[in-house]
C-alpha positions, 0 to 999 in steps of 0.5 A, a space after each residue: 380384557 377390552 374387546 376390539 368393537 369390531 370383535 364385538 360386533 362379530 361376537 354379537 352377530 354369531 351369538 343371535 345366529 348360533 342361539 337361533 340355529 341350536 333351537 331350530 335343531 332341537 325343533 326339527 329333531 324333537 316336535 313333529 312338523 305340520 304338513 297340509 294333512 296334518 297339524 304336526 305336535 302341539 306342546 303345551 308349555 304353559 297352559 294354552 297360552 305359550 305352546 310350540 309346535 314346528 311350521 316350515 314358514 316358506 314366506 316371510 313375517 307371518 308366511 306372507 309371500 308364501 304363495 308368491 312364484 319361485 322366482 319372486 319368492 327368492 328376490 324378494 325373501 333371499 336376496 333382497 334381505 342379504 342385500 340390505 343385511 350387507 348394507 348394514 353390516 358396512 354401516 355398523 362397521 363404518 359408522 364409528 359414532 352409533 351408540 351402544 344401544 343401536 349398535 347392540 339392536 343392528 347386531 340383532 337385527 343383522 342375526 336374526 336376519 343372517 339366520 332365517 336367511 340361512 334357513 331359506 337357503 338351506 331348507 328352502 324355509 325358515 323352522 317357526 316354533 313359539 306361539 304365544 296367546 295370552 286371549 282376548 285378542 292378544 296372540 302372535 302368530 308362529 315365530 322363532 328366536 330370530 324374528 324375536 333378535 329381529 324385533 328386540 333389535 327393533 324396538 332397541 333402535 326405537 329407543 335408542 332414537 327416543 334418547 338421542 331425541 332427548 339429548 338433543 332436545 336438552 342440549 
């Protein structure tokens, strides 16, 4: 059975939102949150260099934002992203001729974003868990399963240009 592209692109989206929100349940439910006097619960997944832990990011990337007042904090980080979120929902379903990859990395881009949005509505923050430090200055700071639908979409999209570069180079 064919799926409609239209379908697909739904199906996509829900997938990265449900996938992304399951986890954040399982977090607020099982790991003990930091709070500003306390570090909350470390788990130790492998060694020192994959743990998860659970931080209530009230700003964006890296809590960037997070002391910004109220009202900015919600332009800025609630809606301005369902704005952009809108423009390229519309995008994706009018533009008939993106190629798979970059339609597959707008459809994580737009689920990661749908669901740390829901977050900040809902919570007023977005739950980050992962933390990932390999040593020798290679660390992230704290994220969660849609920043990684985010970033996946991204890096998709940057090679979706590269090929599209290509094609038109050889062409």
């Amino acid at each position: 059975m064919k799926f409609s592209r239209s379908l697909s692109i739904i199906l996509l989206i829900v997938a990265n939102i449900a996938i992304d929100q399951v986890s954040k349940i399982v977090v607020r439910a099982n790991i003990e949150p930091r709070t500003e006097t306390s570090y909350g619960e470390v788990i130790n997944v492998i060694g020192d260099a994959f743990i998860l832990t659970n931080v209530e990011n009230k700003g964006a990337f890296l809590g960037m934002g997070s002391d910004l007042n109220d009202t900015l904090r919600v332009l800025l980080l609630l809606i301005l992203p369902v704005v952009v979120l809108g423009f390229v929902l519309y995008y994706i379903f009018k533009n008939k001729s993106l190629d798979r990859l970059s339609l597959i990395g707008f459809c994580f881009i737009i689920g990661g974003g749908i669901a740390n949005v829901f977050d900040r509505i809902v919570y007023g923050s977005v739950t980050d868990f992962f933390h990932i430090d390999l040593g020798g200055g290679i660390r992230t700071g704290i994220f969660n399963v849609a920043d990684m639908s985010v970033t996946s979409g991204m890096i998709m999209l940057v090679i979706a240009s590269f090929i599209h570069r290509k094609k038109e180079t050889n062409s």
